[in-house]
C-alpha positions as CSV (number, residue, x, y, z in Angstrom):
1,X,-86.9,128.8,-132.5
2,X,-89.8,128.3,-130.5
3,X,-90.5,130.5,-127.4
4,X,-90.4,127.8,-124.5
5,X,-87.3,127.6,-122.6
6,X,-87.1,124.2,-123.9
7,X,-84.2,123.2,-125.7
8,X,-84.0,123.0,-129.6
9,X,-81.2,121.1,-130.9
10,X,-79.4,122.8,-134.0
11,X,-78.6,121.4,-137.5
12,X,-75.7,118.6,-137.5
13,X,-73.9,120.7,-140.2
14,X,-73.9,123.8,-137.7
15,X,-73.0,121.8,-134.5
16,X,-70.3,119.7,-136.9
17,X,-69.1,123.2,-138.0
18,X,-68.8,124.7,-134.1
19,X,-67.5,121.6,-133.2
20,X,-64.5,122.6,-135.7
21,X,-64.2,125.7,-134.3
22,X,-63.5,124.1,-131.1
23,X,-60.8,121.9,-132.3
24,X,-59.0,124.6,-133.8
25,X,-59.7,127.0,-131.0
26,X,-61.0,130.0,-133.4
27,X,-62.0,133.2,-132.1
28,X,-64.9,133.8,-133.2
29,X,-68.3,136.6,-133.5
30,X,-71.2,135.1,-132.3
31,X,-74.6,136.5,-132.8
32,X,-77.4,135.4,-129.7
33,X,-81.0,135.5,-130.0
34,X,-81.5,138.0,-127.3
35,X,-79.7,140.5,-129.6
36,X,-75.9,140.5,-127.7
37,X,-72.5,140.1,-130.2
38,X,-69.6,139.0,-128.5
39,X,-66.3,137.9,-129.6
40,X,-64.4,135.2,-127.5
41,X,-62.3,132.0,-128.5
42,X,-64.2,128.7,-128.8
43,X,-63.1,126.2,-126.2
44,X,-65.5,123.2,-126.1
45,X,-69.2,122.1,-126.8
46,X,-70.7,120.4,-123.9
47,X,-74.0,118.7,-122.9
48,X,-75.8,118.8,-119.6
49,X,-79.3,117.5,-118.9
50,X,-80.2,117.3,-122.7
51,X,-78.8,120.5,-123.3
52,X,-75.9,121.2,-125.5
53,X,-73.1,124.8,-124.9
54,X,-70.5,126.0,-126.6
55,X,-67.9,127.1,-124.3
56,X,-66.2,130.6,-125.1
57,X,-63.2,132.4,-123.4
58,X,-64.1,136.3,-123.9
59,X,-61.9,138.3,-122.4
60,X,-60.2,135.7,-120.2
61,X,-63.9,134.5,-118.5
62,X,-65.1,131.3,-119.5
63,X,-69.1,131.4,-120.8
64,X,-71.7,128.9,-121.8
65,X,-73.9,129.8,-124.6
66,X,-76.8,127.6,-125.3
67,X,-76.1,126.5,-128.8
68,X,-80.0,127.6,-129.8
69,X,-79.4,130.7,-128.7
70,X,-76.6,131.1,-130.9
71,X,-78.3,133.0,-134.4
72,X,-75.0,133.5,-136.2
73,X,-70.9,132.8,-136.0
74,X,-68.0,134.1,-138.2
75,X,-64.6,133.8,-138.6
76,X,-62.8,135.3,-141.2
77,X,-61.1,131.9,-142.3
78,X,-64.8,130.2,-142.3
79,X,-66.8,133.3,-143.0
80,X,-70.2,133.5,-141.5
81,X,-72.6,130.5,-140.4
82,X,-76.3,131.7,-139.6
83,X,-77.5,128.5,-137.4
84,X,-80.6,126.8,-137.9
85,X,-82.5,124.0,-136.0
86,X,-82.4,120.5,-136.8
């Protein structure tokens, strides 16, 4: 990933794969670029201004996570998907 702010977009296979994640509402443990884990339940990918974020209920607060900041996510019924750019 480059350094810019600007945003990368992530492989189809990846974003098809979070997308799924979404649908079934998995919990999952995602890895971020600036070196946090977190666990939290996948809600919804949405776009804003050219920007794509996965929406995630951790701990009963919703967050948006840029979907290239997003390194790695697992679930034990998908095991582990290390995200790359398109």
């Amino acid at each position: 990933m480059s350094m810019s702010n600007e945003y990368q977009p992530i492989n189809c296979d990846d974003y098809d794969s979070l997308e799924a994640t979404c649908q079934q509402h998995l919990t999952l443990t995602l890895e971020l670029r600036n070196g946090e884990t977190l666990t939290g339940k996948a809600k919804d990918i949405v776009s804003r201004k050219q920007v794509e974020y996965l929406m995630v209920e951790e701990n009963g607060t919703l967050r948006e996570l840029r979907l290239d900041h997003i390194v790695s996510f697992s679930n034990p019924g998908i095991g582990k998907v290390v995200v790359s750019e398109s």
